[in-house]
C-alpha positions in Angstrom: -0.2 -21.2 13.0 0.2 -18.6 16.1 1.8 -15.2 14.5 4.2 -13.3 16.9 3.9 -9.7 17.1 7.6 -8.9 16.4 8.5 -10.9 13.6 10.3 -9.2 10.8 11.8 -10.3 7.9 13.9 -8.9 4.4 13.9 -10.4 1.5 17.3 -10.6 -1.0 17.9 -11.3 -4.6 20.8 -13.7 -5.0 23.1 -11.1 -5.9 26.9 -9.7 -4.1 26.0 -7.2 -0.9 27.7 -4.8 0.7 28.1 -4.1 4.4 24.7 -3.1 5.0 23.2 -6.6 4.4 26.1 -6.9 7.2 24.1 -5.1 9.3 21.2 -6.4 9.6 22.2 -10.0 9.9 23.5 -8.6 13.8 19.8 -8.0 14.2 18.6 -11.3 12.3 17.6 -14.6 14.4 17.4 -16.2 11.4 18.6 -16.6 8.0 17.6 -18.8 5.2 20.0 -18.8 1.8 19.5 -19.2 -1.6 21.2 -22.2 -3.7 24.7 -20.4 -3.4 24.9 -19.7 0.2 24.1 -16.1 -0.1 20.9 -14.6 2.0 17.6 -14.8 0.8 15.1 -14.1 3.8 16.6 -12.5 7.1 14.8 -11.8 10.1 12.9 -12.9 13.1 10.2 -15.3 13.2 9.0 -18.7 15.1 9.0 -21.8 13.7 5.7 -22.1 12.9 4.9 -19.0 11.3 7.2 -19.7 8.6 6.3 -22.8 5.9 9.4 -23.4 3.7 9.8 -25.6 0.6 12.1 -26.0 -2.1 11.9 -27.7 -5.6 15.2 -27.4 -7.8 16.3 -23.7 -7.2 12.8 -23.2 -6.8 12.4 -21.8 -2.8 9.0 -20.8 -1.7 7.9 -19.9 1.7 4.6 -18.9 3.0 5.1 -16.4 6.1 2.0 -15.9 8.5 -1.3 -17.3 8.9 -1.8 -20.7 6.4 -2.8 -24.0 6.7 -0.4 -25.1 3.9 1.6 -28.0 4.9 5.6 -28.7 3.6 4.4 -30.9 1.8 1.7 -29.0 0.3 4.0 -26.5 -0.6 6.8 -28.5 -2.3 3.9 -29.7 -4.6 3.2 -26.1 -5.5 6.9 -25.7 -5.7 6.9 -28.2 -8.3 4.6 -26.5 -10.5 6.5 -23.1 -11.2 7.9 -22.4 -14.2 8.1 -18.8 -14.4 7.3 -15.9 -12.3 3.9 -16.1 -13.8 2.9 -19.1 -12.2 3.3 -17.1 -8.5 0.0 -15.2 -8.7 -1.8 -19.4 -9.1 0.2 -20.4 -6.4 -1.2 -17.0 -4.0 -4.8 -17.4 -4.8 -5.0 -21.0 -4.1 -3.6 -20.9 -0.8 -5.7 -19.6 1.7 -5.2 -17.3 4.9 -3.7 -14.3 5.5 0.6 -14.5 4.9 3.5 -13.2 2.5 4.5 -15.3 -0.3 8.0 -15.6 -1.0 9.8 -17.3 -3.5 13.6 -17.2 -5.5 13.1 -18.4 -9.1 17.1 -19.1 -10.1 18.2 -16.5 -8.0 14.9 -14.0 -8.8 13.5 -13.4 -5.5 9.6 -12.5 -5.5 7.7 -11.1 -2.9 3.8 -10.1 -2.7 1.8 -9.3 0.4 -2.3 -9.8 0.6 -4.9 -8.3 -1.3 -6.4 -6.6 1.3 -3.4 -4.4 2.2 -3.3 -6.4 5.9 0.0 -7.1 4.8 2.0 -4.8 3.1 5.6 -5.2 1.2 8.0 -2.5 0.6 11.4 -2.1 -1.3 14.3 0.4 -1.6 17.4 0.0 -2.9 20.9 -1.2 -0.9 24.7 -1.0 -2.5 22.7 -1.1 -5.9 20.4 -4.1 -5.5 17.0 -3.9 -5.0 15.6 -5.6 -1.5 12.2 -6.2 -0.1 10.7 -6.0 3.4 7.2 -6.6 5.1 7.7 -3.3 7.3 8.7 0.2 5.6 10.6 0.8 9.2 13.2 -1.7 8.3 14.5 -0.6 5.6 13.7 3.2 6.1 16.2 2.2 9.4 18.6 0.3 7.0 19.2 3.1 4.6 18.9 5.8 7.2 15.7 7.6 5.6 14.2 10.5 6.7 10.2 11.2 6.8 9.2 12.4 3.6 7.4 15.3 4.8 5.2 15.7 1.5 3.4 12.7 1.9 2.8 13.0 6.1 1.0 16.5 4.8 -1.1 14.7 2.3 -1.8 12.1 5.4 -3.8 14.6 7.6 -6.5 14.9 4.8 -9.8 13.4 6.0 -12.0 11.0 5.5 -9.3 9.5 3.4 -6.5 9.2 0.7 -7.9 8.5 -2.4 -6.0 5.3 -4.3 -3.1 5.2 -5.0 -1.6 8.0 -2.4 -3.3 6.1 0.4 -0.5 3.0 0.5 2.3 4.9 0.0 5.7 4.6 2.3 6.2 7.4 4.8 9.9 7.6 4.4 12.5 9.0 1.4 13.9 6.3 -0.4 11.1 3.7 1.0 8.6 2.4 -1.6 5.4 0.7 -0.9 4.3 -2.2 -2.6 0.6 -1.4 -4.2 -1.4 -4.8 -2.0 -3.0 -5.9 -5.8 1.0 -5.9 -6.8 3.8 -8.2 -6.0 7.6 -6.9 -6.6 10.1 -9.1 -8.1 13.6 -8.4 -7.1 16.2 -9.0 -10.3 19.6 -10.2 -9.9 20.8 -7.6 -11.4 19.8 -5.3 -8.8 16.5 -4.1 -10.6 13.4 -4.7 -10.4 9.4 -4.3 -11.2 6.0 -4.9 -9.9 3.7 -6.8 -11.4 -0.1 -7.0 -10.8 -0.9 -10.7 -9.7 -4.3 -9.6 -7.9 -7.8 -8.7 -10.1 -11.3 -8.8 -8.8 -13.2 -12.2 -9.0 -15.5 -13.0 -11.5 -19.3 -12.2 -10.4 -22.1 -14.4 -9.2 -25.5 -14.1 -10.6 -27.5 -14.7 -7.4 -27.6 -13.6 -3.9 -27.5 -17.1 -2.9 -24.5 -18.1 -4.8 -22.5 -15.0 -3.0 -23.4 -15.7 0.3 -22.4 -19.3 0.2 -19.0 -18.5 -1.0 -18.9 -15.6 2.0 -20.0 -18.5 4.1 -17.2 -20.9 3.1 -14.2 -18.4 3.1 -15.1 -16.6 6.4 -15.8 -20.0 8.1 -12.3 -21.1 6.7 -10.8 -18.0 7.6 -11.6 -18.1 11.1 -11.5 -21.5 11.9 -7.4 -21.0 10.4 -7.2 -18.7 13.9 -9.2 -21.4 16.7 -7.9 -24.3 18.0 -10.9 -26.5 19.8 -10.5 -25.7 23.5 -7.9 -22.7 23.3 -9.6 -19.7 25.0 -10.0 -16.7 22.2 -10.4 -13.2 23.0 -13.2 -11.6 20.6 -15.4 -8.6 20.5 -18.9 -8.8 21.0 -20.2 -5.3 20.2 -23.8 -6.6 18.9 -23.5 -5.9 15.6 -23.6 -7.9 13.0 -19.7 -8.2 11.5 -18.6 -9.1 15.5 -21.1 -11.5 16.6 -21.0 -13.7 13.2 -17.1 -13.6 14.2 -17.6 -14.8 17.4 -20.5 -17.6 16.6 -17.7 -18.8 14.0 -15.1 -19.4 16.2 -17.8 -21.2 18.9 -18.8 -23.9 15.8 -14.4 -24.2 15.3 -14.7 -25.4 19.0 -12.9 -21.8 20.5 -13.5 -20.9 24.5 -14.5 -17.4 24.1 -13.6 -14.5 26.3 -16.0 -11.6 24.5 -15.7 -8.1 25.3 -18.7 -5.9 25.0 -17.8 -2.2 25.7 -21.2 -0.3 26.9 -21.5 3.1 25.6 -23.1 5.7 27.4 -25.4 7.5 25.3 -28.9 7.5 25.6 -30.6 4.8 24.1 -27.6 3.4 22.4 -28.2 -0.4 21.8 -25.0 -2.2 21.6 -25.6 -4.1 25.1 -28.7 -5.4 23.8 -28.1 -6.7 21.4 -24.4 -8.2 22.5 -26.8 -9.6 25.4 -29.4 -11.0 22.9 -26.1 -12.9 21.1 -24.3 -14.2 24.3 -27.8 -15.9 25.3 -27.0 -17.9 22.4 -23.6 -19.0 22.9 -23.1 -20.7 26.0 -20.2 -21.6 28.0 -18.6 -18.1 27.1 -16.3 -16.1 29.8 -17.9 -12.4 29.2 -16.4 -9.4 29.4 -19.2 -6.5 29.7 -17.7 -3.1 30.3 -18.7 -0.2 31.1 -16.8 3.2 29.4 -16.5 4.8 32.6 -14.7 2.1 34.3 -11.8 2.1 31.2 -9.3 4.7 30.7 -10.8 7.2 28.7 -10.3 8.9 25.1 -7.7 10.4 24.2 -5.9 9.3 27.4 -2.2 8.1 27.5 -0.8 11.2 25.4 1.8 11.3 27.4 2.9 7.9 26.8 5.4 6.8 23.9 5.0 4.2 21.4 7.2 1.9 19.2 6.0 3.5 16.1 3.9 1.6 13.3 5.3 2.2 9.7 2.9 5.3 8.7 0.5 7.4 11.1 -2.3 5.8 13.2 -5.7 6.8 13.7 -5.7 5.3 17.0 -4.6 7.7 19.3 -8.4 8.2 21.1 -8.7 4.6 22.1 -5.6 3.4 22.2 -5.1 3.4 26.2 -8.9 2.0 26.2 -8.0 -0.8 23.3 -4.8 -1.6 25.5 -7.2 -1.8 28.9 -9.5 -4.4 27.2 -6.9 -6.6 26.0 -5.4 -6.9 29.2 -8.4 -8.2 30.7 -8.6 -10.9 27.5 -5.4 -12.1 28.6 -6.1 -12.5 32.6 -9.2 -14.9 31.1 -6.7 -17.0 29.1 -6.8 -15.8 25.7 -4.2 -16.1 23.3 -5.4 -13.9 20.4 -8.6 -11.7 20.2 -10.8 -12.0 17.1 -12.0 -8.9 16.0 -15.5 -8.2 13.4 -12.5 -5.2 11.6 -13.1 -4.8 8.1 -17.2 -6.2 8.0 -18.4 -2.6 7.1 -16.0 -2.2 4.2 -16.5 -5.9 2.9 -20.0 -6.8 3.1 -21.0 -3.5 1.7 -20.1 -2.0 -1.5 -19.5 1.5 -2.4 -22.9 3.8 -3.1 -21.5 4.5 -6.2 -22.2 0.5 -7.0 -25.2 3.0 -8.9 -23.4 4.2 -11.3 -22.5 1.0 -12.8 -25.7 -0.6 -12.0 -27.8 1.8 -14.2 -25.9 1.0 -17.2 -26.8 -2.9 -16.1 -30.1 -3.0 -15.1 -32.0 0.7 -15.2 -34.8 0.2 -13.4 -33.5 -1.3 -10.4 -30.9 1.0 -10.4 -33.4 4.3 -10.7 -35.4 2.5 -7.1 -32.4 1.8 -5.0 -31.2 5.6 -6.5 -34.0 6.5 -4.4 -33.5 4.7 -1.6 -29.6 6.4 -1.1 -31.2 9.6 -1.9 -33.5 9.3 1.0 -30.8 7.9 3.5 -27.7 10.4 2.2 -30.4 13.1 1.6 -28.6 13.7 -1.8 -30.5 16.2 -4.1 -31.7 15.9 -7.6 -29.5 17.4 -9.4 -26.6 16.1 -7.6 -27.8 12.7 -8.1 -28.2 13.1 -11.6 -24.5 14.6 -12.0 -23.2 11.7 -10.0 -24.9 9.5 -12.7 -24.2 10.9 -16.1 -20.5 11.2 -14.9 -18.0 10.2 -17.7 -15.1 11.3 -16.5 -11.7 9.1 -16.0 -10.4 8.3 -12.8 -7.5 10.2 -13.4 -9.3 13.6 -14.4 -11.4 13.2 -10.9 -7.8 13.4 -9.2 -6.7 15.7 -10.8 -9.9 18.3 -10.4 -9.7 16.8 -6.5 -5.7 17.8 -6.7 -7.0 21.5 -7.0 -10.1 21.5 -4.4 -8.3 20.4 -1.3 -8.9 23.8 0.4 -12.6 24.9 -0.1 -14.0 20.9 0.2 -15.2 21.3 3.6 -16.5 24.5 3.8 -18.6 25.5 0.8 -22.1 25.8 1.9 -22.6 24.4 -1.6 -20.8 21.4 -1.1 -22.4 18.1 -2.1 -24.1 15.6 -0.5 -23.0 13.2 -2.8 -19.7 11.2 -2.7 -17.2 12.1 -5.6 -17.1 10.3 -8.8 -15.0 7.7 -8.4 -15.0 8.1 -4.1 -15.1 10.1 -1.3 -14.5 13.5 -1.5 -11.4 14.2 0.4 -10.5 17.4 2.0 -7.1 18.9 4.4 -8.6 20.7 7.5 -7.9 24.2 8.0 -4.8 23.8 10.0 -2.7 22.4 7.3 -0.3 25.4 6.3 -0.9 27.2 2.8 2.0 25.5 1.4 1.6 22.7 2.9 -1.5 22.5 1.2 0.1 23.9 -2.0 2.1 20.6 -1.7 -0.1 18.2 -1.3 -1.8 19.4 -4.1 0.9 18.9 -6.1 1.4 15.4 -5.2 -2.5 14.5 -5.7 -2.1 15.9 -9.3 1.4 14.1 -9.9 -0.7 10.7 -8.7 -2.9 11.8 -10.9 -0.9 11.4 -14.0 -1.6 8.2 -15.9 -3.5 7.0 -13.1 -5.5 3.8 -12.8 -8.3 2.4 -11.0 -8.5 -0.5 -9.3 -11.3 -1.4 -11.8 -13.3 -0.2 -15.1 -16.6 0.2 -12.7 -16.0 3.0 -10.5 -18.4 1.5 -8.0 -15.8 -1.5 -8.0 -13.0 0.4 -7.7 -14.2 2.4 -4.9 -15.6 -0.7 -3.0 -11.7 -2.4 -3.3 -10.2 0.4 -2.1 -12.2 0.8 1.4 -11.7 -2.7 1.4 -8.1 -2.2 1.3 -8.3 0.6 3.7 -9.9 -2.5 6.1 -6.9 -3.9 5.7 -4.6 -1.0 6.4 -6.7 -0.8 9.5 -5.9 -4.7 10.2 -2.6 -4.1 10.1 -2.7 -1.0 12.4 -4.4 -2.7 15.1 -2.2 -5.6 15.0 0.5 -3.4 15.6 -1.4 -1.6 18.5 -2.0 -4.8 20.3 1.9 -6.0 19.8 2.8 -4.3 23.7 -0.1 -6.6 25.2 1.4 -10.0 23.8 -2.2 -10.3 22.8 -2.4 -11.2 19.0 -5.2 -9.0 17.2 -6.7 -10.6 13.8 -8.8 -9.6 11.4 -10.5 -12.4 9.6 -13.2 -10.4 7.5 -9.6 -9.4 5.5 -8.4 -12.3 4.5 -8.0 -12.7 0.5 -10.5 -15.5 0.5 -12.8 -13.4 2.5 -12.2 -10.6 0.4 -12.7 -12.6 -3.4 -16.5 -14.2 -1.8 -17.6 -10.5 -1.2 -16.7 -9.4 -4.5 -18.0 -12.1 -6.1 -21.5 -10.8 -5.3 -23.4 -8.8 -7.1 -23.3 -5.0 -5.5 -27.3 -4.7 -5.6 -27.8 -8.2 -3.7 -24.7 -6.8 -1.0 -26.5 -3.5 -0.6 -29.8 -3.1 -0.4 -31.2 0.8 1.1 -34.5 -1.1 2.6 -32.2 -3.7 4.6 -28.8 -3.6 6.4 -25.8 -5.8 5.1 -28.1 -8.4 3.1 -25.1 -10.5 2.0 -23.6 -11.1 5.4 -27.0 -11.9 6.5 -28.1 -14.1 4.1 -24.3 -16.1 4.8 -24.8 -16.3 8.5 -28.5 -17.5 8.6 -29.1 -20.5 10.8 -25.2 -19.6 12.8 -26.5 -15.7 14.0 -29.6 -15.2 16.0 -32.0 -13.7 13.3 -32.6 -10.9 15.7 -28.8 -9.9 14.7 -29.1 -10.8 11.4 -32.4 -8.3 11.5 -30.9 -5.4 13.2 -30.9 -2.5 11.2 -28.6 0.1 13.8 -25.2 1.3 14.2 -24.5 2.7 17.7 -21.5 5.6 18.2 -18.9 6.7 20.8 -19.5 10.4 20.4 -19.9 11.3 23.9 -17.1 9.6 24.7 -15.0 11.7 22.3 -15.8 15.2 22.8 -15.4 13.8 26.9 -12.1 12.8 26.1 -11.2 16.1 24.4 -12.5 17.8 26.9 -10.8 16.1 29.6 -7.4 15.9 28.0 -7.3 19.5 26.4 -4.6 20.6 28.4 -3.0 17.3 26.8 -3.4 19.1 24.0 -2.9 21.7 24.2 0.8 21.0 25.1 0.7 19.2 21.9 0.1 22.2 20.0 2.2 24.4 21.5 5.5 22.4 21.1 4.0 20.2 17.5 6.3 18.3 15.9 3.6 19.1 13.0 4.4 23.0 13.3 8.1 22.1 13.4 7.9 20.3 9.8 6.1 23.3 8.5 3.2 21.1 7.6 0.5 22.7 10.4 -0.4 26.7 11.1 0.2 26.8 15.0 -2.5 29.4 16.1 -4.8 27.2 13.7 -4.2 24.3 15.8 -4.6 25.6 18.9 -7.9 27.0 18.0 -9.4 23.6 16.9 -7.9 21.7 19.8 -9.2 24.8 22.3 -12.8 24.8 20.6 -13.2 21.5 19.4 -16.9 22.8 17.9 -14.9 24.1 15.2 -14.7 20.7 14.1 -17.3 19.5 11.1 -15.6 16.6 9.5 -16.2 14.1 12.1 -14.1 12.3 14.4 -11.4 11.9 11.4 -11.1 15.6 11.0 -8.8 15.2 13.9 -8.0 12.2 13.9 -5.7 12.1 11.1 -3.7 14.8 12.7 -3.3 13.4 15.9 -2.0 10.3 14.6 0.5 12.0 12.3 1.6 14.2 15.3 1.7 11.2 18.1 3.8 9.1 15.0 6.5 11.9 14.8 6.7 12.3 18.4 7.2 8.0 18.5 9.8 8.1 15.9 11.9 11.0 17.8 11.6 8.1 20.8 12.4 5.2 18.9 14.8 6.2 16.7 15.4 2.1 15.9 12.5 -0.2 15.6 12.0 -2.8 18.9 12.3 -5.8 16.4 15.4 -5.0 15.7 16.9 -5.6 19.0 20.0 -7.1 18.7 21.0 -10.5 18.8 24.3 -10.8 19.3 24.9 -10.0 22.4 
């Protein structure tokens, strides 16, 4: 099934609508109805990325990347009694898609566990709809940007769960991706959980056949034998497994391999060690210096995504590279997105393991603290820990400001995930603000599981998938169609399966991706025990595109919301040394800024071009 880039689609209870339903049919190719003749999913999508089946006034249709035939999915039709009996149907179908189904008239709607695709509702004429983009109905109900949650967006590394989902515009609600949202008749409606994590396996070999399975599946979903497929080749581990995958489905690959420039960086390699092994593949080896470079293109305007994008350094460079997958043939590009967060659990994994197994626990405790360079008494703290996730966000709610620059600041993550910080740009009240709204969150919070090591692990798994989703968006302009595989539910269920001390090991480098791919990845991969970087390339890219911005910060659309301090900005842009958190320090801002910037641009989303005339 081949995905196009501007598909949309809304999803309707069987209930009376007023004159904004009205409105978006003008934009809608398509329309399917419930049992009465009223809408039930408007929007615009080919053929064959919809499946459709229908049982009774039991609809059901599977939008995106499946294997599920009509067929197939009339049998599941068949089956459901309830709403209940949606979260079966989900899990046993795999890929990466929307489910949709109207139960009598009920209309239910749930994205993927990952977060690589997201649902969100709001409310029209008194009935509540759904949506698989936050721009369509933020655009349908004429919402503004909610201003408190674009602050909280500019913290770095990242949002802790559940702040980090949440929709960008007033009136606009996000669907958490364990959650589904069922849409009443009555115009109400309520979102149950139909995601949990998987039950455990008790060896390494067990989880690493059931990694091997899904991410075989999951990829071979995307190939057809003897279509050309774009994929990266980087030489690590996540990318190359990808792209010896695809080879076994019977794909004509067209790999990139993008050589960095810093000394002794060994990407190239080890990309060159991998392509000796896969012959018959149309390679792509490029040099930095002969793409556009970081941070260029801030000039240019985008068709916004639906939240902020940490994309704007490479984005031009991204663009450059897909170009040159298509002029080899390619119809989509393959990507290794999401290994990092998969294959390896959270370091807090620890935490849970010494209550399991003390002993092993207390040796790979050593091993982190020699990697992270964690001290004793830190360690021990992060250990004997008790507290609930929602007293961490709460505390966290009130140490927004000094996180970054206390020389005492540990070395440690938090206790229940990264420590989280705003940069010193963000505007006192800003910041006031945002505190507020980590502490609200914080207010009968949950985590994503007892084990705070679990918890943590599925929420930078579901960060993966916000990423997935971001850089399918990003490649939309190209007509090149970006997937991640590594985030697909199945993919996602085999990696937690596994036991966190067999995934991560401090003595060896992704053990449960390597135990998966041995005999498919050259054990010289599989062996590898490197990560290379781009940080040249950045602080080049600043450097070369300061007076970029510096524009920016002298006319920010930041500044105008009250959210940044303008001299502030200036001074990290003009003395980008200032900068300790890492690439995502500005990162986060740049995105936030470049998204308003978009929006002022495209006031309408480009999927919603009309159709009737």
């Amino acid at each position: 099934m081949r995905i196009g880039t501007q598909s949309w689609f809304v999803a309707v209870p069987d209930s009376p609508t007023g004159d904004v339903i009205a409105r978006l049919r003008s934009r809608a190719d398509r329309v399917i109805t419930h049992p009465s003749g009223r809408p039930w999913l408007l929007g615009r999508w080919r053929a064959d990325e919809l499946t459709p089946a229908r049982a009774g006034n039991t609809l059901l249709a599977v939008i995106g990347r499946s294997a599920v035939s009509p067929v197939e999915l009339e049998a599941h039709a068949r089956k459901v009694r309830g709403i209940a009996d949606l979260a079966a149907t989900a899990r046993s179908l795999p890929g990466s898609y929307h489910l949709v189904a109207s139960l009598g008239g009920t209309c239910y709607l749930r994205g993927t566990a990952s977060g690589s695709r997201r649902c969100y509702y709001t409310t029209v004429d008194g009935v509540t709809i759904g949506a698989d983009r936050a721009r369509t109905l933020a655009w349908l109900i004429d919402a503004e940007v909610d201003i408190r949650r674009l602050a909280a967006h500019l913290a770095y590394p990242v949002l802790p769960y559940p702040l980090s989902g949440r929709a960008m515009f007033c009136g606009v609600h996000a669907v958490a991706a364990e959650a589904a949202v069922v849409l009443d008749r009555d115009g109400g409606h309520r979102t149950p959980r139909w995601w949990r994590p998987p039950p455990v396996h008790r060896t390494l070999d067990e989880g690493a056949a059931a990694l091997r399975a899904a991410l075989h599946d999951a990829v071979a979903l995307r190939v057809r034998p003897g279509e050309v497929v774009g994929a990266d080749l980087s030489g690590g581990m996540d990318s190359t497994s990808i792209c010896f995958l695809a080879a076994r489905a019977g794909g004509r690959l067209a790999t990139a391999t993008l050589n960095w420039s810093a000394p002794g960086n060994e990407d190239r390699a080890y990309a060159d060690h991998a392509a000796d092994h896969l012959p018959g593949i149309e390679r792509l080896a490029v040099p930095a210096a002969t793409l556009p470079g970081l941070l260029a293109g801030l000039r240019n305007r985008h068709d916004p995504a639906d939240e902020p994008m940490g994309v704007v350094r490479d984005r031009a460079q991204q663009r450059a590279i897909a170009e040159r997958m298509v002029a080899q043939g390619a119809s989509c590009r393959l990507t290794g997105h999401g290994g990092d967060y998969l294959v390896l659990p959270h370091v807090l994994y620890v935490h849970g393991l010494l209550r399991r197994r003390p002993l092993v626990a207390l040796r790979h405790l050593g091993g982190l603290r020699a990697r992270g360079r964690w001290s004793l008494g830190e360690s021990i703290h992060l250990l004997r820990d008790s507290s609930t996730y929602s007293d961490w966000l709460t505390a966290a709610g009130g140490r927004l400001r000094d996180a970054g620059t206390s020389p005492a600041f540990p070395s440690t993550p938090g206790e229940w995930g990264e420590r989280f910080r705003l940069p010193t740009w963000v505007g006192d009240d800003a910041a006031t603000t945002v505190g507020e709204l980590v502490r609200s969150a914080a207010t009968g919070a949950q985590p994503l599981a007892d084990e705070r090591g679990k918890h943590a692990w599925i929420h930078q798994i579901q960060e993966a998938g916000r990423g997935a989703r971001i850089l399918a968006h990003v490649a939309g302009p190209t007509g090149l169609e970006t997937d991640s595989p590594f985030c697909d539910d199945a993919v996602v269920d085999a990696c937690l399966s596994a036991q966190p001390e067999h995934s991560r090991d401090p003595w060896s480098y992704k053990p449960l991706l390597a135990k998966a791919m041995e005999g498919i990845i050259p054990p010289r991969i599989a062996n590898r025990r490197t990560k290379d970087h781009c940080t040249e390339e950045w602080f080049t890219g600043l450097r070369g595109h300061r007076r970029d911005l510096m524009d920016w910060a002298e006319d920010s659309r930041l500044v105008a919301a009250g959210i940044v301090d303008a001299a502030e900005l200036r001074r990290a842009v003009a003395s980008p040394t200032v900068l300790t958190g890492g690439f995502t320090q500005l990162d986060n801002t740049l995105g936030a800024e470049e998204w308003l910037r978009d929006l002022a641009a495209h006031p309408v989303p480009a999927y919603l071009t009309r159709t009737d005339h």
